[in-house]
C-alpha positions, -999 to 999 in steps of 0.1 A, spaced: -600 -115 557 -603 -150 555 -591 -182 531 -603 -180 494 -608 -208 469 -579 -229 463 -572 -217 428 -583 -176 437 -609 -154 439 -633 -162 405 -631 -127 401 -595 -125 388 -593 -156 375 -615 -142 347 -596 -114 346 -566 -130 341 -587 -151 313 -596 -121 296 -560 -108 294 -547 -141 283 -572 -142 256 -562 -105 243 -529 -116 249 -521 -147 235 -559 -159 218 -562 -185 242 -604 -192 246 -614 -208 280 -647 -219 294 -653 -252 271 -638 -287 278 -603 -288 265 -596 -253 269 -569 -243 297 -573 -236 332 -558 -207 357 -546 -205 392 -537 -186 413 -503 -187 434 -486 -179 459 -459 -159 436 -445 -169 406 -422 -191 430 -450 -206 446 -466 -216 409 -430 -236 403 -432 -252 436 -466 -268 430 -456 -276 390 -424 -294 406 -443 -316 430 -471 -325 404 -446 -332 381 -414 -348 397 -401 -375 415 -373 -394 423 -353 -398 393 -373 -377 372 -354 -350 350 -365 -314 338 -338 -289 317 -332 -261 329 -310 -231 313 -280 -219 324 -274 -197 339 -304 -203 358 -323 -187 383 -313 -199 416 -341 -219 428 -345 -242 395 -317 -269 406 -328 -269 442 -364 -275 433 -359 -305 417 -337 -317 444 -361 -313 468 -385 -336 449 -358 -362 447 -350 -359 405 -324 -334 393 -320 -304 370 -302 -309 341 -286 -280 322 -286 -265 290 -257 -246 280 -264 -215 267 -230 -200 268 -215 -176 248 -253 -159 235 -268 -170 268 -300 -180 240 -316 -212 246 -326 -227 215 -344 -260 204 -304 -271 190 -292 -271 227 -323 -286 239 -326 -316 219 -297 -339 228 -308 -338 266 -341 -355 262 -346 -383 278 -375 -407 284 -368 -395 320 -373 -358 312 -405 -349 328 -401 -309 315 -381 -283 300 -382 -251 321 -379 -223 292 -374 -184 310 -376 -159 291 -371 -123 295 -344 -141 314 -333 -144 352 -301 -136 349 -292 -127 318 -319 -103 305 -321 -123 272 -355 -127 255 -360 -151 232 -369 -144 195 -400 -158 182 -384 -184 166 -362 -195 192 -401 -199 213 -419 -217 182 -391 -244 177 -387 -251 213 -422 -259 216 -419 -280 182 -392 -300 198 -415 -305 234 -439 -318 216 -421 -338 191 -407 -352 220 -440 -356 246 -424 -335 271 -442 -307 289 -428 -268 283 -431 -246 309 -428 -212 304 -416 -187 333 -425 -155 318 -421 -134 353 -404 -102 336 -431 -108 306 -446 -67 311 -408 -56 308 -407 -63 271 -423 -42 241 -432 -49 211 -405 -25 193 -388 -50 172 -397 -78 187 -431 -87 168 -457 -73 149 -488 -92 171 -498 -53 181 -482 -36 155 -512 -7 164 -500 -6 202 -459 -6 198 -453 4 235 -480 -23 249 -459 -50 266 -453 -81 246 -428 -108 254 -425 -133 222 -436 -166 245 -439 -203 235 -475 -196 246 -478 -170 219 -479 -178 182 -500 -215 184 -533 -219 185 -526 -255 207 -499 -238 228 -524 -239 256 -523 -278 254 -482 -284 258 -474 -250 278 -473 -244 311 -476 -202 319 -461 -188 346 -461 -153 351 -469 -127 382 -478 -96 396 -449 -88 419 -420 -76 393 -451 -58 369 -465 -38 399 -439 -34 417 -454 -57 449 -430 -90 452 -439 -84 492 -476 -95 486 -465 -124 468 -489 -131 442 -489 -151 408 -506 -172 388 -506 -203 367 -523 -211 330 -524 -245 310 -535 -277 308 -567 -289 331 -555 -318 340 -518 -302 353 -538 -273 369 -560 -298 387 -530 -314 402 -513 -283 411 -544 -271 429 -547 -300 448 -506 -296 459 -521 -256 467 -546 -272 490 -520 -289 513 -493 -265 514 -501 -226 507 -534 -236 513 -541 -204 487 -524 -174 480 -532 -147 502 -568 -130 497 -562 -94 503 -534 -99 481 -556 -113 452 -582 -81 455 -554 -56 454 -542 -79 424 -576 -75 405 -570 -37 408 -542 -33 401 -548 -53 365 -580 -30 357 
């Protein structure tokens, strides 16, 4: 009943390592690799992204329609949400994307299953939007909050053995340097049905993570701990 670590408990954060290794190959432990932190919700993981990454005059694309808080969070750290029509397939692709990067584009913000829409991407809708981010030296963060409402049923053949294991074709997913370019976002409150303990967590690049956890340190402080325990249950 007290604070924990910054980033979380060590003990989920390798869990959450292991299940990101089954789940997408990514290896962690040796220099390069990514990092993961715990959040305060999946909301509190864009927060701390937002103010690492943005300020005044900055840019990151957003889709739309768009969950609600995208816009306002760049607002808030003085740059501004520009946004990517997706209308009339409500898909977006790396097409729509391109003509909106600027060198003032800090991110695109890529959600998929989708908040509103319920769209999920294809696999090659996630592989060229990640092309394009990095073509382009722009960071791709993935929201992937609905990411255990998706099976593999059609959608991919990555556990062809398992077809009602959850799997949510991701940016993250298919590229062995994903880990480098991608920002992961996903949670525990829509998968377990908890949103009230508000709990998430974070994966990517070290040096992103880093900043984020020092942002953590001065605002949630950390997400909370009994929260993170029932978490680690609920995941084994």
């Amino acid at each position: 009943n007290g604070y924990t670590l910054t980033q979380g408990i060590p003990e989920l954060r390798a869990r959450i390592q292991t299940h990101l290794t089954h789940d997408l190959g990514w290896s962690f432990g040796n220099e390069g690799d990514p990092e993961v932190m715990l959040t305060s919700g999946t909301s509190g993981a864009l927060v701390l992204a937002f103010l690492a990454l943005m300020g005044p005059g900055d840019e990151i694309i957003i889709p739309d329609p768009y969950f609600v808080m995208y816009p306002q969070l760049a607002a808030i750290f003085g740059g501004s949400a520009v946004r990517c029509a997706t209308y009339p397939d409500f898909r977006m692709t790396a097409e729509r994307l391109a003509p909106l990067i600027t060198d003032r584009t800090k991110a695109v913000l890529f959600n998929s299953p989708s908040n509103p829409t319920g769209v999920v991407s294809t696999r090659q809708e996630c592989e060229d939007i990640l092309r394009l981010c990095r073509e382009r030296g722009v960071l791709l963060i993935s929201d992937e909050i609905y990411d255990a409402f998706t099976f593999s049923d059609g959608l991919t053949d990555t556990m062809a053995n398992a077809p009602h294991t959850p799997v949510c074709p991701s940016p993250a997913r298919y590229d062995p340097r994903a880990a480098e370019d991608v920002l992961l976002i996903r949670g525990f409150g829509k998968s377990y049905g908890i949103t009230g303990w508000r709990m998430g967590y974070a994966a990517g690049p070290k040096a992103l993570l880093a900043e984020m956890a020092k942002a953590q340190m001065y605002t949630f402080v950390c997400p909370p701990s009994i929260a993170q325990w029932g978490s680690l249950a609920a995941m084994d």
